[in-house]
N, CA, C, O and CB atoms as a CASP TS submission, in Angstrom:
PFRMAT TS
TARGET T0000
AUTHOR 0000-0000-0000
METHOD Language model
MODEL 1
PARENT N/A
ATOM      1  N   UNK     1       0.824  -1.193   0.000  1.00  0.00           N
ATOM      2  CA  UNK     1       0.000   0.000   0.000  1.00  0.00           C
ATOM      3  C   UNK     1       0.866   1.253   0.000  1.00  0.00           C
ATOM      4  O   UNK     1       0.388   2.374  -0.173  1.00  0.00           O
ATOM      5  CB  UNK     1      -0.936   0.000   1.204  1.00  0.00           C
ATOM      6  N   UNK     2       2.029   1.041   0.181  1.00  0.00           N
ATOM      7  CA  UNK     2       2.965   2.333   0.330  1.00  0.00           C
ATOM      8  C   UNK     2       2.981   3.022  -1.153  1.00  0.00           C
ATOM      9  O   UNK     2       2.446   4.131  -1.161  1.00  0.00           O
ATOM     10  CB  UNK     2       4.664   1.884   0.852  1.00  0.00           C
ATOM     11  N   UNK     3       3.420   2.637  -2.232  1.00  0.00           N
ATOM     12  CA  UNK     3       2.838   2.890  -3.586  1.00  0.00           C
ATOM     13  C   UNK     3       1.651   3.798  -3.748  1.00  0.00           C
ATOM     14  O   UNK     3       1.550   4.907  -4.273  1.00  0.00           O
ATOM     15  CB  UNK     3       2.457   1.660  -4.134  1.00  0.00           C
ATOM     16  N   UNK     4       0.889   3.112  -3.225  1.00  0.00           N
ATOM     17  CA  UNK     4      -0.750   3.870  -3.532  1.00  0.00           C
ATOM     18  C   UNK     4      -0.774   5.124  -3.125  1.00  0.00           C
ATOM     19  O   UNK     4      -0.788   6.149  -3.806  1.00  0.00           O
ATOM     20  CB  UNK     4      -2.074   3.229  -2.740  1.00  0.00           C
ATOM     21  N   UNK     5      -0.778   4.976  -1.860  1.00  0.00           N
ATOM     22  CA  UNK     5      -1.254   6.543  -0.739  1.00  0.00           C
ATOM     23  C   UNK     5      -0.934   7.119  -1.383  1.00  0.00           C
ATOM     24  O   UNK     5      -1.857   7.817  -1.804  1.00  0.00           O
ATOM     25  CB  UNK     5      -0.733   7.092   0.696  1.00  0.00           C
ATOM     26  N   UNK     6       0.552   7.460  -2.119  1.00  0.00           N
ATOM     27  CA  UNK     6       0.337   9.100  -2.184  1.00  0.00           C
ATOM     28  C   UNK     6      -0.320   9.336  -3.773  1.00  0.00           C
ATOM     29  O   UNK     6      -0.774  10.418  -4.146  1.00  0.00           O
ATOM     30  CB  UNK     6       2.082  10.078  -1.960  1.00  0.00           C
ATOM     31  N   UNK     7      -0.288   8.537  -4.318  1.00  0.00           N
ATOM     32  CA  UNK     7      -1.331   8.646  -5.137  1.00  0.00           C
ATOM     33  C   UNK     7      -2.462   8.734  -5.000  1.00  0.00           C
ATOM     34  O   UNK     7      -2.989   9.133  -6.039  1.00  0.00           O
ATOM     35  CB  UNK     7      -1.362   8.038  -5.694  1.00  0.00           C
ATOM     36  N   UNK     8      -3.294   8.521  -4.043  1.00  0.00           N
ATOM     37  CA  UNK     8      -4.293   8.536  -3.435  1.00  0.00           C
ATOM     38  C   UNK     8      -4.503   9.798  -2.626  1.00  0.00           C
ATOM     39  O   UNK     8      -5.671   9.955  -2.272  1.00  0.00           O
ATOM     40  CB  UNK     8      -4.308   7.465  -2.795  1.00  0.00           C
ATOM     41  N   UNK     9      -3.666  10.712  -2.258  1.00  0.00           N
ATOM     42  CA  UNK     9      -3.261  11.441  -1.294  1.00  0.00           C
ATOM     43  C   UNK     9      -3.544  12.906  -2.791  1.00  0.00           C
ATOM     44  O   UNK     9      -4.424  13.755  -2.648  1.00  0.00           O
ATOM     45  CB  UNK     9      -1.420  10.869  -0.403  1.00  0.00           C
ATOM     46  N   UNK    10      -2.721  12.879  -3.917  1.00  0.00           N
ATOM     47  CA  UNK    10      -2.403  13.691  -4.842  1.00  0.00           C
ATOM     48  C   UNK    10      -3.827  13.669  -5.323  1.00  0.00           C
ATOM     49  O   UNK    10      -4.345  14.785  -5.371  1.00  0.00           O
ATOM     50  CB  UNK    10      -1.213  13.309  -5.776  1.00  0.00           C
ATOM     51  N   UNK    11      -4.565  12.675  -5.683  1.00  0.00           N
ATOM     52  CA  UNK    11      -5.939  12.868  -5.949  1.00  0.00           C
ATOM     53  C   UNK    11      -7.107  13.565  -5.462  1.00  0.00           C
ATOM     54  O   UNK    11      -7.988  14.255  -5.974  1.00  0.00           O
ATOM     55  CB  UNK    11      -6.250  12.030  -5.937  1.00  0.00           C
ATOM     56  N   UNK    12      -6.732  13.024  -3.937  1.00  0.00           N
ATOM     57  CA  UNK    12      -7.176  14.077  -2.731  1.00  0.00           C
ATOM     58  C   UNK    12      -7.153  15.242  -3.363  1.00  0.00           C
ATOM     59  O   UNK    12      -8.233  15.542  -3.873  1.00  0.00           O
ATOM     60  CB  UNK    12      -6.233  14.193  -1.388  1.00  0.00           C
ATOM     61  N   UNK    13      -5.892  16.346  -3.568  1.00  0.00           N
ATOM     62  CA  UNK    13      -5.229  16.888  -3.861  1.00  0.00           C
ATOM     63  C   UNK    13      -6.300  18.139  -4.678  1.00  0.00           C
ATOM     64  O   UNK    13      -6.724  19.282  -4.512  1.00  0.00           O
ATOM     65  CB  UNK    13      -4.229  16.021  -4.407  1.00  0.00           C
ATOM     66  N   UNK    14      -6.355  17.032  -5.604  1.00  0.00           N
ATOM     67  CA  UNK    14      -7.027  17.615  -7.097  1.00  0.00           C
ATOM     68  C   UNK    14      -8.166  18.009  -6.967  1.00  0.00           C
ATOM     69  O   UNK    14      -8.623  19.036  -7.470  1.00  0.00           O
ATOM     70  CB  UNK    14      -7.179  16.690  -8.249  1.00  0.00           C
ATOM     71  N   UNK    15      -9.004  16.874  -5.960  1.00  0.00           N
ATOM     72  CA  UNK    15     -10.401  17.007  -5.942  1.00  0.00           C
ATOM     73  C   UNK    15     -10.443  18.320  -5.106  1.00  0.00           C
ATOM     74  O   UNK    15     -11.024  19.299  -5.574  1.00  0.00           O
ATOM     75  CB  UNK    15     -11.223  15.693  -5.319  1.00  0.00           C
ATOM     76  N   UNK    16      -9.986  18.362  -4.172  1.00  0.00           N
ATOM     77  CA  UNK    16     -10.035  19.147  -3.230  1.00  0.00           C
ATOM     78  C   UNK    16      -9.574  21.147  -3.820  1.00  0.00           C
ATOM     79  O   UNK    16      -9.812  22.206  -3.240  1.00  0.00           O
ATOM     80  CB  UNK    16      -8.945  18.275  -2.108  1.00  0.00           C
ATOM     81  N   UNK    17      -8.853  20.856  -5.195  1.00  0.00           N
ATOM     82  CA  UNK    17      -8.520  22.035  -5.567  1.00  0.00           C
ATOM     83  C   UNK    17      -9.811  22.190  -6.722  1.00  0.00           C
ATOM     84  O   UNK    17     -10.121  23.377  -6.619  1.00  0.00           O
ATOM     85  CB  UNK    17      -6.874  22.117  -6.070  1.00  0.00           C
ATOM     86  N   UNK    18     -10.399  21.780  -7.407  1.00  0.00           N
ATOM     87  CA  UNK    18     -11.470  22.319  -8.222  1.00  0.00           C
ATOM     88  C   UNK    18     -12.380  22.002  -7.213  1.00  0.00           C
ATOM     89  O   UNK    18     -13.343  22.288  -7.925  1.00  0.00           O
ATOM     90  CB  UNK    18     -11.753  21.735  -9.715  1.00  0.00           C
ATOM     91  N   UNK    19     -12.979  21.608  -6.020  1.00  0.00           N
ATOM     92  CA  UNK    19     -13.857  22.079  -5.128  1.00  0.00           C
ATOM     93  C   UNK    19     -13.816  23.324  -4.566  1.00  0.00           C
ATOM     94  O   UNK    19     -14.846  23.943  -4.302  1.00  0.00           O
ATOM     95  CB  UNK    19     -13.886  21.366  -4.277  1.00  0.00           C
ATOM     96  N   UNK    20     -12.503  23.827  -4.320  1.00  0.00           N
ATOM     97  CA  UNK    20     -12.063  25.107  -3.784  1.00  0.00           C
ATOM     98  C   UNK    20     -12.943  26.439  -4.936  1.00  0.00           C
ATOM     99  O   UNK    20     -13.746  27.358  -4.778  1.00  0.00           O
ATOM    100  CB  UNK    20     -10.063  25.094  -3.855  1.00  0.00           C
ATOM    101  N   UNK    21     -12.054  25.703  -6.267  1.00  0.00           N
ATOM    102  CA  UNK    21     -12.685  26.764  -7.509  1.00  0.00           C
ATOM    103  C   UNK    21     -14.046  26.821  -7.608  1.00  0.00           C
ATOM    104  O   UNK    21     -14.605  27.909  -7.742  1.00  0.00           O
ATOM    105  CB  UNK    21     -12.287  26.387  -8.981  1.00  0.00           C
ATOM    106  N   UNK    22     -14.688  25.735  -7.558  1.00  0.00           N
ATOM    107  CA  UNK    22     -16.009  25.484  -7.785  1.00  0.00           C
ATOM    108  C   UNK    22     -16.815  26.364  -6.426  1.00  0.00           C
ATOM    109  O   UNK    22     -17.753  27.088  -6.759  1.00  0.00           O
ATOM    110  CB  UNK    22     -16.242  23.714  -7.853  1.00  0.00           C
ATOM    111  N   UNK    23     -16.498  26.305  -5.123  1.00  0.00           N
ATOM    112  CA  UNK    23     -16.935  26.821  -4.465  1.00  0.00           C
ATOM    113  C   UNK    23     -16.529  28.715  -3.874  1.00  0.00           C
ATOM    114  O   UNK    23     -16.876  29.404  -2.915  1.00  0.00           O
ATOM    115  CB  UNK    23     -16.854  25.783  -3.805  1.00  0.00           C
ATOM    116  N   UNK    24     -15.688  28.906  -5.020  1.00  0.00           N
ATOM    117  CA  UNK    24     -14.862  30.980  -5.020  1.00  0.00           C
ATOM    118  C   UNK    24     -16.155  30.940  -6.217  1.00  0.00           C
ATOM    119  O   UNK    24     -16.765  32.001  -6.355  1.00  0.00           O
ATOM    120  CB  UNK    24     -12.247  31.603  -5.916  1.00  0.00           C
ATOM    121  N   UNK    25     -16.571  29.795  -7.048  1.00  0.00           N
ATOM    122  CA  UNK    25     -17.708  30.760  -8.234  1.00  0.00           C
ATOM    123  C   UNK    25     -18.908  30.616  -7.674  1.00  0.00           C
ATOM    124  O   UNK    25     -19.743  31.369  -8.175  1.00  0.00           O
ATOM    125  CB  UNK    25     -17.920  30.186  -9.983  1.00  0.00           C
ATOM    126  N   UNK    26     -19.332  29.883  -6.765  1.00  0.00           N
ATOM    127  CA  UNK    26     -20.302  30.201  -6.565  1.00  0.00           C
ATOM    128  C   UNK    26     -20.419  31.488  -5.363  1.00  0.00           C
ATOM    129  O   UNK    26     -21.364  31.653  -4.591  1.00  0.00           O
ATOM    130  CB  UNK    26     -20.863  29.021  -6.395  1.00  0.00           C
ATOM    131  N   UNK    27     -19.240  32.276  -5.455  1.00  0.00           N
ATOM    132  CA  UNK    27     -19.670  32.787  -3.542  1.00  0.00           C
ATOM    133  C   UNK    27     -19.766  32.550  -2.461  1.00  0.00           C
ATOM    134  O   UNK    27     -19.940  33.425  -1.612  1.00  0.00           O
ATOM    135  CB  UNK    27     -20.449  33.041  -3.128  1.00  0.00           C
ATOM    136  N   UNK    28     -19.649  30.886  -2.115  1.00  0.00           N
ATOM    137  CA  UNK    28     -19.389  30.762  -0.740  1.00  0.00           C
ATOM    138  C   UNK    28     -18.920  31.215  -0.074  1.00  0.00           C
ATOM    139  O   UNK    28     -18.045  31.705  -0.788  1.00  0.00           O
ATOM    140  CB  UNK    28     -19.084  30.171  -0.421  1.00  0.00           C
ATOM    141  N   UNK    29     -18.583  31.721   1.400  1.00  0.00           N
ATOM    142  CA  UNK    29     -17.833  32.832   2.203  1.00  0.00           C
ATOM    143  C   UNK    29     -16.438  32.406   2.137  1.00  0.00           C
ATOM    144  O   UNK    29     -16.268  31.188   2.092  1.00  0.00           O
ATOM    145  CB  UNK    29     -18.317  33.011   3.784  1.00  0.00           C
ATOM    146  N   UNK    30     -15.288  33.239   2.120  1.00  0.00           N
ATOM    147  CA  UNK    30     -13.986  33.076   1.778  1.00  0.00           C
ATOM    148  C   UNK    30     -13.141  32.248   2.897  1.00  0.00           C
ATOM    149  O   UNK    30     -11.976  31.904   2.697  1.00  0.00           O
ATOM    150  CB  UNK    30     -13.432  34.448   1.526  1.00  0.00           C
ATOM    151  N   UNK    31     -13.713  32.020   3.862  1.00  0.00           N
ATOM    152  CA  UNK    31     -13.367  31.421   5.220  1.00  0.00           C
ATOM    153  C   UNK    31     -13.387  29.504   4.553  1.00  0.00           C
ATOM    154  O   UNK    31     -12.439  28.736   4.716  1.00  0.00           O
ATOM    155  CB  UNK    31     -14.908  32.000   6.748  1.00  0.00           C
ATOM    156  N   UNK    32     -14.595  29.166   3.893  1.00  0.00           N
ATOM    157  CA  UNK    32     -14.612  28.074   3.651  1.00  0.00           C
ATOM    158  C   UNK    32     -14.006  27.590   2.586  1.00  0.00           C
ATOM    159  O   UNK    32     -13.727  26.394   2.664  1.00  0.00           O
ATOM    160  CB  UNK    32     -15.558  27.812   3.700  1.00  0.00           C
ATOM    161  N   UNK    33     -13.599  28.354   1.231  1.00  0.00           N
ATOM    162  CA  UNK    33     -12.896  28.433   0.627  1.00  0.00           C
ATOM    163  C   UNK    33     -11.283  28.355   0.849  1.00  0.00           C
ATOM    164  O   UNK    33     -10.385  27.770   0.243  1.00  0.00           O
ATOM    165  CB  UNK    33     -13.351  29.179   0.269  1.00  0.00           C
ATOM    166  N   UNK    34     -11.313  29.031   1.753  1.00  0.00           N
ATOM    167  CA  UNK    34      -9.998  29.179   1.863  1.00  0.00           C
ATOM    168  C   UNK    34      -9.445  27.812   3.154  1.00  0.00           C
ATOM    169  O   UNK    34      -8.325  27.680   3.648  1.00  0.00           O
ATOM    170  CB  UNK    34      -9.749  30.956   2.324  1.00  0.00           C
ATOM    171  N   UNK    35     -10.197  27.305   3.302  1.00  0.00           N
ATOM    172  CA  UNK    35      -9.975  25.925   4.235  1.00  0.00           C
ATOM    173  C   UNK    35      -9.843  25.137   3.670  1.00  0.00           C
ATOM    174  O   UNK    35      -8.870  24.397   3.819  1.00  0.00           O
ATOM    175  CB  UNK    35     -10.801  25.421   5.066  1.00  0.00           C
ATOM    176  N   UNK    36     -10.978  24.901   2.560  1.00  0.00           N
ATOM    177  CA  UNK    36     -10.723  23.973   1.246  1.00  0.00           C
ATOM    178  C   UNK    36      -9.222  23.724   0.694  1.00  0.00           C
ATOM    179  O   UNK    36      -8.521  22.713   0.662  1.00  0.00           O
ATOM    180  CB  UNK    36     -11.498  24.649   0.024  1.00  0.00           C
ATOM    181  N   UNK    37      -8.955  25.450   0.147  1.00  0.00           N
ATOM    182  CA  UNK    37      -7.588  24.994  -0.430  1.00  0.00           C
ATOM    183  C   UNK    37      -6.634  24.814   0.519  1.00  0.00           C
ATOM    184  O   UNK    37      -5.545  24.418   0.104  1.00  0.00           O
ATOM    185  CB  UNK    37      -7.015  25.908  -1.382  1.00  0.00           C
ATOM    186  N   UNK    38      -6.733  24.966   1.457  1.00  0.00           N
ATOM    187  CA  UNK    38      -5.456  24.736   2.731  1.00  0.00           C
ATOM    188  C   UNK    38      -5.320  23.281   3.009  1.00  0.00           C
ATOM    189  O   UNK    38      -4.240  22.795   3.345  1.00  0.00           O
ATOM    190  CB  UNK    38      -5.848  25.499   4.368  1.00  0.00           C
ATOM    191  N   UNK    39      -6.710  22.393   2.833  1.00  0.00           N
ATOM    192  CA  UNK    39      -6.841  20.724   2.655  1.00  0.00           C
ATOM    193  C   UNK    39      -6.011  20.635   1.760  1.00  0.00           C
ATOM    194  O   UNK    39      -4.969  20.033   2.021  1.00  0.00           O
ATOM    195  CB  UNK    39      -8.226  19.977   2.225  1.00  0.00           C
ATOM    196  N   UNK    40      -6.160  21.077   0.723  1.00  0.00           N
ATOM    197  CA  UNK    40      -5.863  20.524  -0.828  1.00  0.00           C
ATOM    198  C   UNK    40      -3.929  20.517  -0.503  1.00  0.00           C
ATOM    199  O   UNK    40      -3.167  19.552  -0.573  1.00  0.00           O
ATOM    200  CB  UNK    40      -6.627  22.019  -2.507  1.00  0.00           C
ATOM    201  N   UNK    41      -3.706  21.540  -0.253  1.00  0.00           N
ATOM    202  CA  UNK    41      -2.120  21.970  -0.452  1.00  0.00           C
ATOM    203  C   UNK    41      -1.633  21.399   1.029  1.00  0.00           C
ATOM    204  O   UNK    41      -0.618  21.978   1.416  1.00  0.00           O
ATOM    205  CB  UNK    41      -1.786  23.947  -0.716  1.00  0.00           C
ATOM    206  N   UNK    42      -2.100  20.466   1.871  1.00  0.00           N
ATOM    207  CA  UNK    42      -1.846  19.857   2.689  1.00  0.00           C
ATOM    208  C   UNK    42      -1.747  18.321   2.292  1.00  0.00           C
ATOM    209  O   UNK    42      -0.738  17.634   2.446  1.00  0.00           O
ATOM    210  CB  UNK    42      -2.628  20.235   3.562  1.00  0.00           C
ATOM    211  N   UNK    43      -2.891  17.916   1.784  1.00  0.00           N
ATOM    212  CA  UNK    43      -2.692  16.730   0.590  1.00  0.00           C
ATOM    213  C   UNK    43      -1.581  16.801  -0.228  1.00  0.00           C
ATOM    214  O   UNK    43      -0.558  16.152  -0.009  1.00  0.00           O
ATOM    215  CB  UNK    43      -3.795  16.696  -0.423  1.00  0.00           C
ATOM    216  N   UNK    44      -1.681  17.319  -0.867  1.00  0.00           N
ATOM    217  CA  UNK    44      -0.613  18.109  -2.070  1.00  0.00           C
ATOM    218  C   UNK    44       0.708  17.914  -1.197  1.00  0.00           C
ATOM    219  O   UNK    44       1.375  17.062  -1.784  1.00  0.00           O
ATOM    220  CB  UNK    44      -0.985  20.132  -2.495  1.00  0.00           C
ATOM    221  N   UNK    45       1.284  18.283  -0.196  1.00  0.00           N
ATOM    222  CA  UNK    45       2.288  18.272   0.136  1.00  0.00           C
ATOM    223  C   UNK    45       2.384  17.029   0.580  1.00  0.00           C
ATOM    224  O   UNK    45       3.363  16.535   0.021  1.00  0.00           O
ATOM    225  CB  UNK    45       2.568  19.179   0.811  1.00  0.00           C
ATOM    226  N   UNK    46       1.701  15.974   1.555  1.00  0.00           N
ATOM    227  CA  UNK    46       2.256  15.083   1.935  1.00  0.00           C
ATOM    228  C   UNK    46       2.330  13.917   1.021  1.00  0.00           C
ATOM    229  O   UNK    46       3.023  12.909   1.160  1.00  0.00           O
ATOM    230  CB  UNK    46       1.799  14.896   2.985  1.00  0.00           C
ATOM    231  N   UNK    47       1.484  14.221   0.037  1.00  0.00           N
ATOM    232  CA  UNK    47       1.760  12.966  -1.342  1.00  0.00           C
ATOM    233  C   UNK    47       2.467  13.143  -2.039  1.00  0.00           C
ATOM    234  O   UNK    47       2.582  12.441  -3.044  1.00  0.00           O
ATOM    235  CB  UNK    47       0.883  12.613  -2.293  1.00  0.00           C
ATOM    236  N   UNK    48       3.463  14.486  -1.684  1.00  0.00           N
ATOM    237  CA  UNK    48       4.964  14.709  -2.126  1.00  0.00           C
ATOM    238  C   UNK    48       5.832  14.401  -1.640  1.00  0.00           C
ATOM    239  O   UNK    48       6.786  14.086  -2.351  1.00  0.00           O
ATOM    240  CB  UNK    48       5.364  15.652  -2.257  1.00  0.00           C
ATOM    241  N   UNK    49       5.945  14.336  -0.352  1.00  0.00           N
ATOM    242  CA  UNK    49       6.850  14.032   0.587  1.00  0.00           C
ATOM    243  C   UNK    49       6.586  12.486   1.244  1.00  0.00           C
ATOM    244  O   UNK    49       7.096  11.927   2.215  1.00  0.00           O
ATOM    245  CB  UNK    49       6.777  15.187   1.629  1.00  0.00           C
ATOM    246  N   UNK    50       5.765  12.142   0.465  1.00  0.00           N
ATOM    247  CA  UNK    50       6.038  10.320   1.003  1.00  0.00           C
ATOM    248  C   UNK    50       6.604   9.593  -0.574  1.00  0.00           C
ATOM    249  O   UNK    50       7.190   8.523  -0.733  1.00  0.00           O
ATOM    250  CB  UNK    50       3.984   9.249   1.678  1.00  0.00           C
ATOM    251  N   UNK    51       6.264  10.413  -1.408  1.00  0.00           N
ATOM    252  CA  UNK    51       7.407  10.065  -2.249  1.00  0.00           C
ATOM    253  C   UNK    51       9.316  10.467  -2.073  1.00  0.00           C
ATOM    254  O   UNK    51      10.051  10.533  -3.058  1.00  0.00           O
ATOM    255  CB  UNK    51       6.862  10.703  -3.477  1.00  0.00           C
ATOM    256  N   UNK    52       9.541  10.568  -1.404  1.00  0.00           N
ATOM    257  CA  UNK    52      10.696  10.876  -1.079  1.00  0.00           C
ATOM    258  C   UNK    52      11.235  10.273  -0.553  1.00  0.00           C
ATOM    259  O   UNK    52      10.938  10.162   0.637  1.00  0.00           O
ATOM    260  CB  UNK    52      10.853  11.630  -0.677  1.00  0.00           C
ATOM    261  N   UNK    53      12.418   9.464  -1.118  1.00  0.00           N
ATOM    262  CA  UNK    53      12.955   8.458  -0.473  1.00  0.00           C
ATOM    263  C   UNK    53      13.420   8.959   0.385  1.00  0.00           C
ATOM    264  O   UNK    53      13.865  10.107   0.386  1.00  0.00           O
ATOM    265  CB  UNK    53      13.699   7.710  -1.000  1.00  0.00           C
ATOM    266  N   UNK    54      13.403   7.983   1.534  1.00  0.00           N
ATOM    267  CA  UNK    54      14.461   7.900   3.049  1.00  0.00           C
ATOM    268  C   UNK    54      14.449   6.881   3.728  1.00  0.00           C
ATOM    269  O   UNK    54      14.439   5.929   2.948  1.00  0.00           O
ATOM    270  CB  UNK    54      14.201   8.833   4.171  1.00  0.00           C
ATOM    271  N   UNK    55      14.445   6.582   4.637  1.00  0.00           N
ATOM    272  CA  UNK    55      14.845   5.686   5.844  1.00  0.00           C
ATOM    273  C   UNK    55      14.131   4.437   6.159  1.00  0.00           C
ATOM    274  O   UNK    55      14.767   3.493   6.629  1.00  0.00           O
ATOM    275  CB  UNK    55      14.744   6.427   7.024  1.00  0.00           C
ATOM    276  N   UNK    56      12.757   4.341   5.921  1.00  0.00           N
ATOM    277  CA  UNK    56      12.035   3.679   5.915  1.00  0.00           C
ATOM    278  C   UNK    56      11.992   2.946   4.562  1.00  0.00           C
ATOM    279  O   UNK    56      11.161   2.041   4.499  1.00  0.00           O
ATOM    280  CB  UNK    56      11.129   4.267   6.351  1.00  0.00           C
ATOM    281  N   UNK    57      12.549   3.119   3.751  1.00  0.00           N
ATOM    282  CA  UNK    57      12.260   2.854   2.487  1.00  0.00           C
ATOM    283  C   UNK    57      12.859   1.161   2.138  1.00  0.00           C
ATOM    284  O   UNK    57      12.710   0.672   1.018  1.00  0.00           O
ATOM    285  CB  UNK    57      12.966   4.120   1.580  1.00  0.00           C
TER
END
């Protein structure tokens, strides 16, 4: 399963960034928006950084 996650993680990622967009066009308040993309680029980062070899590997 180590393989997967962060692929799974980067998908996260994606979904979570055209939900962000999808929810700045409709007007939702910028508070929830802006939590959205803070998920996304939190995903985004750790399905970067478990690709990274080290120690465990």
């Amino acid at each position: 399963m180590g393989g997967v996650l962060p692929i799974l993680l980067l998908i996260l990622a994606g979904v979570l960034v055209g939900g962000a967009l999808s929810l700045h066009r409709q007007g939702v308040p910028r508070g929830v928006v802006l939590t959205t993309a803070a998920l996304a680029m939190l995903a985004a980062v750790a399905g970067g950084l478990w690709l990274l070899p080290g120690e465990g590997s």
